[in-house]
N, C-alpha and C positions, 0 to 999 in steps of 0.2 A: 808324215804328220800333216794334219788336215788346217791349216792354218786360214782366216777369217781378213777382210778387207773390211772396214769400217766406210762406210757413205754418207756425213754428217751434212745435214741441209739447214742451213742458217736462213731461218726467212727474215731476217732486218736487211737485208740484203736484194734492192731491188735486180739486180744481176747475180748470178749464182753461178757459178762453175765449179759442175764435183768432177771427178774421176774416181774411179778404183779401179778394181783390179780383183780378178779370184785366182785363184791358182789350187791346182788338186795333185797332192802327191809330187813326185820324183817328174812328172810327165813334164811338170811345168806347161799344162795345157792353161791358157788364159784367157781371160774377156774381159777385155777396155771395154770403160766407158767413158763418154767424153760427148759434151752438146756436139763436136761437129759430126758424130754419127752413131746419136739417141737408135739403141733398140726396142722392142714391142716382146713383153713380156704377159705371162697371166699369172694373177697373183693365187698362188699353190699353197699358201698358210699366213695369217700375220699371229704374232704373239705380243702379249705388253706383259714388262718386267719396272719393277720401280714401282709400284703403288701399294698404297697400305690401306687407306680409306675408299678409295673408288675400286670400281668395278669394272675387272678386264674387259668383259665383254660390253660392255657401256661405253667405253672407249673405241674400241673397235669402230661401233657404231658410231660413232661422233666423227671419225675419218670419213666417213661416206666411202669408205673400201670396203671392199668383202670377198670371198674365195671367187676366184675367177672371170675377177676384171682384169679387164688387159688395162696394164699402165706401158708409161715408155719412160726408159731410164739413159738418161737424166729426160725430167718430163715435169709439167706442173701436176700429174695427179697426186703424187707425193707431195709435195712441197705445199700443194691446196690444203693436203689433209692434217697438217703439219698446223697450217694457219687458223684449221677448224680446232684445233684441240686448245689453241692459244688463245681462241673466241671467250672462251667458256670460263675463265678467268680460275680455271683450277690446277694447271700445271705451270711448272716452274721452267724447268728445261726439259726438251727434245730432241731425241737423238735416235734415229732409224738407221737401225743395222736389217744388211743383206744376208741375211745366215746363209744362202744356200739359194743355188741357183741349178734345175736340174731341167737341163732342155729347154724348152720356153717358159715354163714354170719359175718362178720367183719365191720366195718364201723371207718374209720380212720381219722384223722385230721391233717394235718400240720400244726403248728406253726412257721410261720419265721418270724426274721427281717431283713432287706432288710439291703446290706450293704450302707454306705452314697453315699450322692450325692454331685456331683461338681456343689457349687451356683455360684464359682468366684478365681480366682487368681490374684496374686501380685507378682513383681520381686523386688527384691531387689538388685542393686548394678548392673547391667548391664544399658548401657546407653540408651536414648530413641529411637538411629536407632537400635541399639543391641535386645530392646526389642522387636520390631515392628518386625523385622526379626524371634525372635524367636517366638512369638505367629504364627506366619505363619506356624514355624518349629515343633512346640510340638503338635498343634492341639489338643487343650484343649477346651471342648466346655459346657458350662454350662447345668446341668445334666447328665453330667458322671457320673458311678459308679466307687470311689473312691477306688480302690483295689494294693494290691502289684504290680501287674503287670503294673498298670496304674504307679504309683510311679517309681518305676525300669526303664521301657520305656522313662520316660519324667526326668529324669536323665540322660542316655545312650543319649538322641535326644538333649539335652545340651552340654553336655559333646562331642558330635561329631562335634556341630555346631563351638565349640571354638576351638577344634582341627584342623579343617578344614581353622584355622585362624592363625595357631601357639600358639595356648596356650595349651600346652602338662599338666598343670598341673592343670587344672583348677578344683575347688572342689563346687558341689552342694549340697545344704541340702534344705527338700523339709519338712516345718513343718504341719501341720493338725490344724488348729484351728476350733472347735467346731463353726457354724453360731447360733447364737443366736436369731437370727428371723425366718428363716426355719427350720421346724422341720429335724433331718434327712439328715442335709446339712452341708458340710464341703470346708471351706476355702483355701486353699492351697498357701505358704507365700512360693515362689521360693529362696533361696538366693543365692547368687553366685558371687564366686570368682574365677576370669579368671586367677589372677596372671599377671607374667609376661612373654612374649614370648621366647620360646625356643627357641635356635638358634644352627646350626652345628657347629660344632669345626672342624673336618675334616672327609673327606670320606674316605675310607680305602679299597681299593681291593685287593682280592687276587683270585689266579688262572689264571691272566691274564697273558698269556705268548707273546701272538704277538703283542698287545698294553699296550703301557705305562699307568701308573696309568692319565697323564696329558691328553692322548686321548679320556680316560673314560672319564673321568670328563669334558672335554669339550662339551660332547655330552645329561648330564646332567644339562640342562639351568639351571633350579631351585632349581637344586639341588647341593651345594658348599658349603666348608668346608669355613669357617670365614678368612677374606683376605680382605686387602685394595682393593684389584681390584672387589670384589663382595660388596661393601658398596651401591649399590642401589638392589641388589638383595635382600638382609638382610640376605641370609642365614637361613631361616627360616625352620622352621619343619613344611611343611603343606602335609598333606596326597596326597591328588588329585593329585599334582603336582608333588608329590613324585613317585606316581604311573606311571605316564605318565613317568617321567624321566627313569623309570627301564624299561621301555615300550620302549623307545628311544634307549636307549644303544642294547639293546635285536635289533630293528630296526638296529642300525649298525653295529652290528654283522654278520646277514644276510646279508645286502648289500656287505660285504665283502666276501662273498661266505662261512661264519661258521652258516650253513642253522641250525645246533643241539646245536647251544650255548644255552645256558640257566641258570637264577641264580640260584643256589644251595640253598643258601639259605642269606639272610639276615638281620642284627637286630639292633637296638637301642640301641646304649648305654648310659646311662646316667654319664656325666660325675660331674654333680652338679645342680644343680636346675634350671638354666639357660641356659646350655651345654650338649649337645650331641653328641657323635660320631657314623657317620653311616658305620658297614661293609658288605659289597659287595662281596659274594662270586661268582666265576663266573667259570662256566665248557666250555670253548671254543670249543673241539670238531675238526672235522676237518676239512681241509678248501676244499670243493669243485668245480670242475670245470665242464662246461657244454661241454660236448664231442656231441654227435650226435642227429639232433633233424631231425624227418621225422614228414611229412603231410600223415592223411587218411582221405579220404572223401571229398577230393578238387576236386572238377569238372568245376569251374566256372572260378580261377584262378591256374596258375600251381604253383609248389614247390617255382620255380624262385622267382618268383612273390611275394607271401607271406614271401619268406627268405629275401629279398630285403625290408620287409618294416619290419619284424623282426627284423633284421638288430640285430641279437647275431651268434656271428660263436663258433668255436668247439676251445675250451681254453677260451674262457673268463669265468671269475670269476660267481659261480653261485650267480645269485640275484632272487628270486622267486620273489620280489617286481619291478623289470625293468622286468621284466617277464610279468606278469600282466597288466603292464600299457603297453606294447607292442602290446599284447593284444586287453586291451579296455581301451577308455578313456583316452588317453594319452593325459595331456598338455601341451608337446614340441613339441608336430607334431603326424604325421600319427599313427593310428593304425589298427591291425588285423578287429577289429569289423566296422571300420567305413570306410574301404577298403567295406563291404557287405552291411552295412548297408546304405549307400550313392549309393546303387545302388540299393535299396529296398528290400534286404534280412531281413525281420525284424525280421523273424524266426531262424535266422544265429544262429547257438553258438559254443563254440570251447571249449573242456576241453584240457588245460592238463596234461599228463599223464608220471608221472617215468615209463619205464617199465624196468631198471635197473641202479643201483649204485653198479658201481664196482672200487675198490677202492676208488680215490678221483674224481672221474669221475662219469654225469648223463646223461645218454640216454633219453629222451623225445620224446614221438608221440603226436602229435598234431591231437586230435580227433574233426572231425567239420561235423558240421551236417550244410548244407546250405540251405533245405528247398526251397521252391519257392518263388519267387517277390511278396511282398507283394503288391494290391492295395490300395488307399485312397479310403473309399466308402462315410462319411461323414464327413462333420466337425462344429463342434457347439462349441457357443462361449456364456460362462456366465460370469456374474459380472459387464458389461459395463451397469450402471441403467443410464446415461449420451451420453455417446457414441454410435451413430447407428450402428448396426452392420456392414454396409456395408461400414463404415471408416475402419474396423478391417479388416473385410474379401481383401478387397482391398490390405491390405499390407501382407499378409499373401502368402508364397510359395508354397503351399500344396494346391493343387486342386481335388477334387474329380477326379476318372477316370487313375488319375496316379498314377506311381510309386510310394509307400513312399523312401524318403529319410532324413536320419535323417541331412545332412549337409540344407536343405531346414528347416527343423525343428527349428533347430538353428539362421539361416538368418530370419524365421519369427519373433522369440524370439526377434533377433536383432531390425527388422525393430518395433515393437511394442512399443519396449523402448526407440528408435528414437523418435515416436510421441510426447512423454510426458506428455499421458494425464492418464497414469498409474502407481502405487508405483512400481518400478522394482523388488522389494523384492518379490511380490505378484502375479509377472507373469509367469503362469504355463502351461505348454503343457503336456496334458496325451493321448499316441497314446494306443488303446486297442484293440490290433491284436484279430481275429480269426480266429484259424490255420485251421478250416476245409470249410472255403470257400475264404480263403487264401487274407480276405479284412481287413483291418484298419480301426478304426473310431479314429478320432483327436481332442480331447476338447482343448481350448485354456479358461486360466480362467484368469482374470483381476480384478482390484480393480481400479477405479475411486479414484485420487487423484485433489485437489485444483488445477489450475496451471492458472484462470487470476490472470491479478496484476492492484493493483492500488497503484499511486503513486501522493501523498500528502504534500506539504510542505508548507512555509509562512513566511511570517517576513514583518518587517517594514523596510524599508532602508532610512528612514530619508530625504536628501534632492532628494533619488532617488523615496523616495512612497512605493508603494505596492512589496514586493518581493516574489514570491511565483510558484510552479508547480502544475500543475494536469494532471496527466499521469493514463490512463485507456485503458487496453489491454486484447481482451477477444481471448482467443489463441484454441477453440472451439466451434467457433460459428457455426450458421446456418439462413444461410443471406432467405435461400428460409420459415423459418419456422415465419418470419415475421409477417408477415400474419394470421398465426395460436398463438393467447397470450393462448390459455389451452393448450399448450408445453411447454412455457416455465417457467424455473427453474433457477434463476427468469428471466432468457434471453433465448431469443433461443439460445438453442446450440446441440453440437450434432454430427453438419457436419465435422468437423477439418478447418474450415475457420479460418481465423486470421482477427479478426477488431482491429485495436489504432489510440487512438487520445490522445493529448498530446498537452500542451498548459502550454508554460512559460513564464514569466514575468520577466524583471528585472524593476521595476518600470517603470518611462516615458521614459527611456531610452532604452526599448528591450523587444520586446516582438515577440515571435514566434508560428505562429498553426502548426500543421503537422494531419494529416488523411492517412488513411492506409487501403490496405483490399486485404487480397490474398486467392486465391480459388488455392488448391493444386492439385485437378485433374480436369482440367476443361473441361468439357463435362462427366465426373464421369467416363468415360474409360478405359485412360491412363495418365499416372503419368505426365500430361505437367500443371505445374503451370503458373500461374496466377497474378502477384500483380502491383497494382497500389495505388500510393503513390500522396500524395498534400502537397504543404508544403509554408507559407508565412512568412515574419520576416518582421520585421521594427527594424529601428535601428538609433533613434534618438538624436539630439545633442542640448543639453541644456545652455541655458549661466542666467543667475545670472541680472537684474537691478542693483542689488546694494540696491534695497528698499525693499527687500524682496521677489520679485517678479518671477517669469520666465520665458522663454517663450523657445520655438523650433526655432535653426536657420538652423538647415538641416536635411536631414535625408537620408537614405539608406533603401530602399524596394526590398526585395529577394521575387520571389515567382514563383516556378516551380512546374514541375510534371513528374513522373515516372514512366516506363511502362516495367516492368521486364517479359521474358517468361524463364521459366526454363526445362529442359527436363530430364528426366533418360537415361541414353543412355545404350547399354549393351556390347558395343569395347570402349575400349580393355578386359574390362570385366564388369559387372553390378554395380560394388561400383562408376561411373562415374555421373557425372549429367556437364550441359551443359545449361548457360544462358544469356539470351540478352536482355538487358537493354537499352533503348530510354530514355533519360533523356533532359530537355529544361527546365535552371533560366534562369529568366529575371529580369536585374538589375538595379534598376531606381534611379538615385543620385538626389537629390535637395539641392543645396547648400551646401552640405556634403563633407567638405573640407579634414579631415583626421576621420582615421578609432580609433579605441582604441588603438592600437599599435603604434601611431601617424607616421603613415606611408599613403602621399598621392596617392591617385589614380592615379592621373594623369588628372582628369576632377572633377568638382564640380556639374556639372548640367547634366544631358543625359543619355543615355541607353547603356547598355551592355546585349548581349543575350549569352548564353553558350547551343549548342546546340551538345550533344554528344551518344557518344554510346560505350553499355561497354560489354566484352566477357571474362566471366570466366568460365573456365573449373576446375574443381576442382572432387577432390576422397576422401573418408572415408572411411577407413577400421578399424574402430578401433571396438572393441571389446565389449566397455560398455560406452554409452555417460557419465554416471556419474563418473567411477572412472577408466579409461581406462588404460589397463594393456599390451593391443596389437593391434600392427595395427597401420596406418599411416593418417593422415589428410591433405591434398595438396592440394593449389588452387594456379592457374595462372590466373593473370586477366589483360585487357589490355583498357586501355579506349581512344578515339581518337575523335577528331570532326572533321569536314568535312575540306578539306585544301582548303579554303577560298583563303589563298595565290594564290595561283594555274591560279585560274580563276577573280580574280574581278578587275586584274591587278592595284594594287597599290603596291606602294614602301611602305615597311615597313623600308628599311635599313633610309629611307628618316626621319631625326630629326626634319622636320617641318611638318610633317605630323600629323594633330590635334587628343591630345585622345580620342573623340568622335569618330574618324574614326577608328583610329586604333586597338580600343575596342569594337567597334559596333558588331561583332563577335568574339569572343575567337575561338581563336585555338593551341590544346595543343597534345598533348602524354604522355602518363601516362603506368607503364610495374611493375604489380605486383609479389610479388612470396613466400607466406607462407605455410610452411611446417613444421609438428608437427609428432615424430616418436614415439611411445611408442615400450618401449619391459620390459619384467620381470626381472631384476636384479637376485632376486632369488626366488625360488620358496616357497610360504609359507605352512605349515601342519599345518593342523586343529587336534588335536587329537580330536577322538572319546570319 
């Protein structure tokens, strides 16, 4: 009988001493082994037994053995490969059997068992958006292997998410319960106790010499020692905000020209399970000022020119951050980049550069490289699955063939978000210079947003009947794709046309149609709109029998039509537009003694015609139709009819002159004037 010698290598064990032993048959032929005299063997097979979820051969490979390496037994190639498999944080125990040893040939076997697996978790004592949050946070996924590290992690990734909330004290216990249905598989029962929220007592600086402790602490929003005046802040201890606030102060520091402040260091103290005090050590530094700033590398504009829009002279307080947005990107006005870039320098850039601080003084050279005029060579527009491209490209400032400018860039941006047929969120321009044939290509990217509307309403109005609207306005149509129904979705649309109809009811007593439809570039050209309007009412008066009955004893019938032309104009400058309006109700009484206002006409029976014309000039500059922040909105409009008086020689001053006559034509004067100004109160920062 072929009986087996077990060789179990324990690596927690910085000394090791195995021996075994083999023995074949009756011969009792043998071979020690023993460190005082390690053999050289070549390894002739390894097998792994014990796994259910890993892969033999991947194991194998993770020993760094393989058929016909020589090991020496006892040896550390084993006992290495031993420590590789226990690296990898997926076995549980180890145990290397000798099966079989034939001449110098060895033949080896791993026995493992695989550490558990994650079948499932449970929280205990967090609340159901608490929990939902964290399963997002912990990233626990059935069939993990269940190891220290996995435990540790998903503690720390608790414990962070509640700290990030103010609960500085919060304690997890994370238990193992054996799955009794999977083999192999372990339960994990979260518990956890957030406590109660930590709160500051007071913040505490020291080092600050040229501002007061009350300056500091103003400039840390979120961060405030416990005070009636901070009862909606709460004074909380939350990390993020804590960061950003030492981020903040450090920020105006700088702006005061202390360009080397910086906190030393500081720390939490606890002053009781509910209270903390935070200290703020702070190294000020000294305060700098900007003495002499020279241009290299300007060829396009002189010194003047760029100091002027600069605009920092020699003693003002250093600010590296007014610096910067003087620079680029500035949003109070001009800056250095968009002085080049608006002239099609797309390759512009400008470092710069200390080339001394002496004493409390900085010398600056402003190094710029201007590169040549960039061209526009292409431009492609995705995301419109609704919108034809040539609505987009239409409003778009950026033409192949010319210059780029990025102030054009911007006004496309503008006009795009005007339209409304886009999430503004989602509207993207990426220009992607190539410096060596000095041309630009312009993507503009879009997201198609919902924006018809229909509008639904109803009721009973008892002795008035049916009360009810139905208002339908499709705000991108396409009146030419009619004709074509395998276009539409589920209407034509497409063109930026505007069709409404609208039809309301006040029972027997009022009812009104209106029809609508305006084409905004007519002839597809140039920006010269389009709209005409129809519009009927009736407006009837009701009286009672007395027996239940009723019947109509007059009524009033409106029903005109409108003929609006609008233009872009580009004096005094391009945000102008310019429109004329032909407008003619006609208004037909029949026995229609007073109106709802109980106020009479003047006639119960005849016509009145209102035949006018209206001219509003109006300008938009603002900034963002949705939430607008700058820029101005102005419209003057003036509307007049014909002066009838003038010519048709009747006395109006005349009090027998009949209201049929006198109303037969209206004529009026009407002198509008609405103006809407935005500006930014103050400026808001997004921390990073």
């Amino acid at each position: 009988m072929r009986k087996f010698v077990y060789i179990i290598f324990l690596i927690q064990f910085v000394s090791l001493t195995v021996q075994g032993q083999w023995r074949l048959g009756s011969k009792r032929n043998s071979i020690e082994f023993s460190y005082e005299s390690p053999q050289e063997y070549y390894i002739g097979g390894i097998t792994v037994t014990g796994v259910q979820f890993l892969d033999p051969e991947a194991i194998i490979a993770l020993t760094g053995l393989k058929i016909g390496d020589k090991v020496t037994i006892p040896g550390d190639e084993i006992s290495n490969s031993i420590k590789k498999l226990w690296e990898q944080g997926l076995i549980g125990d180890v145990e290397v059997v000798i099966k079989k040893v034939d001449g110098k040939n060895i033949y080896l076997e791993y026995i493992l068992k695989e550490r558990p697996r994650l079948s499932k978790f449970i929280f205990e004592g967090p609340t159901k958006s608490e929990r939902e949050d964290l399963e997002d946070k912990i990233d626990l996924a059935r069939g993990n292997v269940v190891n220290d590290a996995l435990i540790k992690n998903t503690k720390n990734k608790i414990r962070n998410f509640y700290l990030e909330k103010g609960y500085l004290n919060t304690e997890v216990d994370i238990l193992q319960i054996k799955d009794t249905i999977l083999d192999n598989n372990i339960i994990l029962k979260v518990t956890v106790n957030k406590k109660s929220k930590v709160h500051i007592k007071k913040v505490v600086f020291s080092g600050n010499e040229d501002f007061t402790a009350k300056i500091l602490q103003s400039k840390m929003k979120k961060t405030k020692g416990a005070a009636i005046t901070n009862f909606w802040t709460g004074s909380k201890v939350i990390k993020k905000t804590y960061t950003a606030d030492k981020a903040a102060l450090i920020e105006f520091y700088n702006s005061k020209g202390y360009r080397d402040a910086r906190i030393v260091h500081d720390s939490i103290i606890r002053v009781n399970n509910d209270l903390v005090n935070i200290d703020i050590n702070i190294e000020e530094g000294n305060k700098y000022y900007f003495r002499n700033i020279t241009w290299k590398g300007n060829y396009i504009y002189s010194d003047d020119d760029l100091n002027a829009i600069l605009f920092i002279h020699k003693g003002d307080v250093y600010n590296n951050d007014l610096l910067q947005r003087k620079l680029s990107f500035n949003p109070a006005g001009a800056d250095i980049s968009s002085l080049y870039l608006d002239n099609g320098y797309l390759f512009f850039s400008v470092d710069p550069v200390e080339i001394l601080v002496e004493g409390d003084s900085i010398d600056i050279e402003m190094r710029i490289y201007e590169g040549e005029q960039a061209i526009i060579n292409h431009i492609e527009v995705d995301g419109n699955t609704k919108t034809h491209d040539h609505v987009i490209v239409r409003e778009i400032r950026t033409y192949p063939g010319e210059k780029f400018s990025r102030a054009d860039l911007i006004r496309s941006q503008r006009e795009l978000a005007a339209l409304n047929y886009f999430d503004n969120e989602k509207l993207g321009m990426n220009p992607v210079p190539n410096p060596s044939t000095g041309k630009v290509d312009i993507g503009y990217t879009v997201a198609e947003k919902p924006n018809d509307q229909i509008e639904l309403s109803g009721g009973w109005g008892g002795f008035y009947g049916f009360v009810g609207t139905v208002g339908l306005v499709f705000n991108n149509f396409s009146l030419r794709n009619l004709k074509h129904p395998k276009t539409w979705s589920p209407l034509p649309a497409g063109d930026g046309q505007r069709l409404s109809f609208r039809v309301q009811a006040n029972g027997r007593t009022y009812q009104t149609y209106t029809v609508s439809f305006t084409e905004p570039w007519l002839g597809g050209k140039k920006p010269t709109s389009l709209s005409v309007s129809l519009q009927h009412s009736v407006q009837s008066q009701i009286a009672n029998t007395g027996t239940g009955k009723t019947f109509k004893t007059g009524s009033l019938q409106v029903s005109g039509a409108t003929v609006t032309i609008g233009k872009r104009v580009k004096w005094p400058d391009d945000f102008f537009t310019v429109s004329h309006s032909f407008s003619y109700l006609r208004y037909t009484l029949n026995n229609y003694s007073y109106n709802n206002a109980g106020v009479s006409l003047g006639f119960t029976s005849g016509n009145a015609n209102n035949l006018s014309y209206n001219l509003t000039i109006a300008r938009n500059s603002i900034n963002d139709f949705q939430f607008p922040s700058a820029g101005a909105n102005m419209a003057f409009s003036m509307t007049f009819t014909p002066p009838y008086s003038y010519f048709n020689n009747l006395d109006y001053a005349n009090p027998d002159l009949p209201p049929t006559v006198r109303y037969k034509w209206i004529e009026y004067q009407k002198y509008g004037l609405d103006i809407s100004w935005f500006t930014t109160l103050w400026q808001h920062k997004t921390q990073s």
